[in-house]
C-alpha positions in Angstrom: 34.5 182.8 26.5 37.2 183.2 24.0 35.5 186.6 22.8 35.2 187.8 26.0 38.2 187.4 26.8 39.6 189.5 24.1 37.6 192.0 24.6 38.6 192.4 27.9 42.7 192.3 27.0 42.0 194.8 23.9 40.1 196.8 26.0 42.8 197.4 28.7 45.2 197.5 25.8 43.9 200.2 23.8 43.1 202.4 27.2 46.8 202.0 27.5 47.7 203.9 24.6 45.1 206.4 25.0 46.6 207.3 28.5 50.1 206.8 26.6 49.0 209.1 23.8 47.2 211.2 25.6 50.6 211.8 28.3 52.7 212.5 25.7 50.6 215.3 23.8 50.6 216.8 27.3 54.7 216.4 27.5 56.7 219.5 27.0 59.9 219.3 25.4 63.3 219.0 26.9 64.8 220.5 23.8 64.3 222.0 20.8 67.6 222.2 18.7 68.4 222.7 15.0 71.5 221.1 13.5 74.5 221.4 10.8 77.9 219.9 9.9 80.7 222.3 10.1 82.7 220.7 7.4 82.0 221.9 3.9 80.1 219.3 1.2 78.8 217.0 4.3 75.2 216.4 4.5 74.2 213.0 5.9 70.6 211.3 6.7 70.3 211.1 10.7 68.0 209.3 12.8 67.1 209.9 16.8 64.6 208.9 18.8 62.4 211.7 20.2 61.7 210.4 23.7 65.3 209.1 24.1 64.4 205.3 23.9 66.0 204.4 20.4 67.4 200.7 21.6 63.5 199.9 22.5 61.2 198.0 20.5 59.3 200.0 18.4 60.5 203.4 19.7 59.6 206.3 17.7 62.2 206.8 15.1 62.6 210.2 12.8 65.4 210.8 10.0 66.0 214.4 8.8 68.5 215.5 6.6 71.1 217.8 7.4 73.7 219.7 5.9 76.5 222.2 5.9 75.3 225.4 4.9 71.8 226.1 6.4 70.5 224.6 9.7 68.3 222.1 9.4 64.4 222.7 10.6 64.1 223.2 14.3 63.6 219.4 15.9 61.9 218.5 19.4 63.4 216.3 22.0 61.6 214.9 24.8 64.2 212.3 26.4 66.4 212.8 29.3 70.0 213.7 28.5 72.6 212.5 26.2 70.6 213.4 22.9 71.4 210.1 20.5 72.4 210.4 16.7 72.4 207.5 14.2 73.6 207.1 10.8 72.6 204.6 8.3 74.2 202.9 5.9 73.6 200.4 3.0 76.2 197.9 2.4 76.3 195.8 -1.1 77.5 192.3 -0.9 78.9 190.0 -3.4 75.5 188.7 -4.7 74.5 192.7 -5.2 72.1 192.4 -2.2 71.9 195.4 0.5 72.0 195.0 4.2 71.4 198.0 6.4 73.6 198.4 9.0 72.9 201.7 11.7 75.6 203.6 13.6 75.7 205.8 16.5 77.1 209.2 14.9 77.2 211.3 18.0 75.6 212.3 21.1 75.0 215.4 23.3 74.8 215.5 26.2 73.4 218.6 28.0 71.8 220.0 31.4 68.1 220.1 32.0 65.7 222.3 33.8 63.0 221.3 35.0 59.9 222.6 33.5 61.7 224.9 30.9 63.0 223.8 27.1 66.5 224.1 26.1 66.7 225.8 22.5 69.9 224.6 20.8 71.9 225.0 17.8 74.0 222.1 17.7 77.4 221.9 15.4 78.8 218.3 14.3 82.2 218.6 13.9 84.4 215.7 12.3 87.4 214.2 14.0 90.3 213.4 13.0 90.9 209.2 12.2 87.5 208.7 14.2 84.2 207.8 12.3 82.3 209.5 15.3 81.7 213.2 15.1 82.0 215.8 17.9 78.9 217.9 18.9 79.4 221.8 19.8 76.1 223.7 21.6 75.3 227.1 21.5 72.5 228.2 23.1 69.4 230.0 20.9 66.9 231.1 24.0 65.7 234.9 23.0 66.9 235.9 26.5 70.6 236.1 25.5 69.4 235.8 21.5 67.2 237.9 20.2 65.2 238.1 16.7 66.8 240.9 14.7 70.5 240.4 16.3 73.6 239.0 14.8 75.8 237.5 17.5 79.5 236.7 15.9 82.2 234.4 17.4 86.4 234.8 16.5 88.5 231.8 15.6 91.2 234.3 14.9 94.1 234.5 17.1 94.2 238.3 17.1 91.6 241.4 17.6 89.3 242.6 15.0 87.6 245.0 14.0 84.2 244.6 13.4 81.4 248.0 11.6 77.8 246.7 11.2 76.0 249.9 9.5 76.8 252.8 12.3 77.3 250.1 15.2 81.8 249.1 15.7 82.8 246.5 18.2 86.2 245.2 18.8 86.1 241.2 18.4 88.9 239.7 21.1 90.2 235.9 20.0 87.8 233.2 21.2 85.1 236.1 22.0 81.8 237.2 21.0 80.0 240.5 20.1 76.1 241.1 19.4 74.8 243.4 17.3 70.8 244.3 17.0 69.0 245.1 13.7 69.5 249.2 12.6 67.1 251.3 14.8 65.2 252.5 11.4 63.5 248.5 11.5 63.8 247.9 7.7 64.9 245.0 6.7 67.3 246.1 4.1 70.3 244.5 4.1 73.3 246.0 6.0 77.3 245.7 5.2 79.3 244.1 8.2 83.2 245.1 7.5 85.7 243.3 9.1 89.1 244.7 9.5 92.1 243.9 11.4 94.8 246.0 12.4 98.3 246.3 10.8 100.7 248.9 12.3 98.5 252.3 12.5 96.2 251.1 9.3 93.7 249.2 9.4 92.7 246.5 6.4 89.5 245.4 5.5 89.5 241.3 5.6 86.0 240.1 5.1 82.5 241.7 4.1 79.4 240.6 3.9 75.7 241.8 3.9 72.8 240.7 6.7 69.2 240.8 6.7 68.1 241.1 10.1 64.0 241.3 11.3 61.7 241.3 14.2 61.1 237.2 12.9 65.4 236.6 12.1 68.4 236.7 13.7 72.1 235.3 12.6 75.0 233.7 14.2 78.3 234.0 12.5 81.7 232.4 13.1 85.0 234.1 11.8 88.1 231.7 11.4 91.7 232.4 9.7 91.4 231.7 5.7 95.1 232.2 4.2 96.2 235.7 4.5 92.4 237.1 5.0 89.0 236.2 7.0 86.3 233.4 6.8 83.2 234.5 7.6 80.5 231.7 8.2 77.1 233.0 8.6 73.6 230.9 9.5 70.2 232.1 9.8 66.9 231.4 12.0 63.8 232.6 11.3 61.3 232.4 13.8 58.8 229.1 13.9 56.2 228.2 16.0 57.3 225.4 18.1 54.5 223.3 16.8 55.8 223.0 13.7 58.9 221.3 14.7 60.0 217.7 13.8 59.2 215.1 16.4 56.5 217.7 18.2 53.8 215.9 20.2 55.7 212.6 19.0 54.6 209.6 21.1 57.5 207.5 22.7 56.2 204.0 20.3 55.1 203.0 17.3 52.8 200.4 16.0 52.7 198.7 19.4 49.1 198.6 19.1 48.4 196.4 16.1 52.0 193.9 16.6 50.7 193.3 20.6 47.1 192.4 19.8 47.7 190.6 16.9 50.5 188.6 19.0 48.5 188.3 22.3 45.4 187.2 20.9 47.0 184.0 19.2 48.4 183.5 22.3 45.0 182.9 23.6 43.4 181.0 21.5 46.4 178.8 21.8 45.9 178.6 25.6 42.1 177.4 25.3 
């Protein structure tokens, strides 16, 4: 009686996961975003969970590292907005034992559509006396980004002047300008000058050289550095979406084997 009766509840139980299993390989994301601190030197450990659920028991939990100077590997997301980030840290006590203790670092929160994936560059930012950090979004969809462009924003508080090979475009303060990879389709690398204007003259304040290609594209940021001009520059090269982190993810872990193991003393104990 006792058999059967597990055979019955494991049964039903291991259906379950095959519906859950089978519902979540059939799931399209709600986002696929890569990642990076802003702040020079800062690269941390960070955890989310894929479907949203981290507070649940056994949820689906995946660290990846991330740092400052390339962005990290694209990353699915198949929860409902805010996107949850967690930190964690090991403490040492007086004994010289560790406890772990986990901290929300940020969150993001962004608009979905229904049926379609958000792509996603996301920017932690630090802030000021706070141990949170502040997200910034920029959007990587080919529509508006394609492969072999270079889109480049201005932190600067005046015009500049901006030569990529033969193509010039004048950068306004808090604006943006796109170039596309030199009509020849090489992937040589090609000069961007930036200059800004003093009196009739104009002086050349940062250079660097890009590699553009049917499979890469750049985003680049210029900000004041002293008398000249920062340029930060990050790269994506294309990936298939199956090959991100957390892809076909399902939304628990090990629920199986801790539920039947669990349940099945339970009834024995109830006979």
């Amino acid at each position: 009686m006792i058999s059967n009766q597990l055979f019955v509840y494991l049964s039903i139980l291991i259906l379950g996961q095959i519906c859950l299993f089978s519902q979540a390989l059939e799931s399209k994301p709600t986002a696929i975003f890569s990642s990076v601190f802003w702040d020079r030197f800062t690269s941390k450990s960070i955890t989310y969970a894929p479907w949203g659920n981290f507070d649940e028991q056994n949820a689906t939990k995946i660290t990846l590292q991330v740092g400052f100077s390339t962005p990290s590997q694209p990353v699915a997301y198949y929860g409902k907005s805010p996107i949850r980030f967690f930190e964690t840290t090991f403490l040492e006590d007086e004994e010289g034992s560790y406890s772990e203790k986990v901290e929300e670092m940020c969150e993001f929160s962004f608009e979905q559509d229904s049926g379609t994936t958000k792509e996603l560059f996301l920017i932690f930012l630090k802030q000021k006396n706070q141990s949170k950090f502040k997200t910034f979004s920029l959007p990587l969809s080919q529509d508006s980004f394609e492969y072999g462009s270079f889109i480049c924003y201005s932190q600067y508080k005046e015009p500049l002047y901006l030569a990529y090979g033969n193509q010039k475009q004048v950068l306004g303060s808090g604006k943006s300008v796109k170039f596309k990879q030199d009509e020849k389709g090489n992937n040589e690398p090609v000069q961007l000058k930036v200059f800004k204007r003093l009196g009739a003259k104009y002086e050349e304040v940062a250079s660097d050289y890009l590699v553009l290609s049917p499979t890469r594209r750049s985003l680049g940021f210029l900000a004041p550095n002293r008398n000249r001009v920062r340029l930060k520059r990050y790269y994506f090269n294309r990936t298939p979406i199956e090959s991100s982190i957390g892809y076909n993810s399902v939304p628990y872990t090990e629920l199986l084997a801790n539920d039947s193991e669990d349940n099945s003393t339970d009834l024995l104990g109830s006979q």
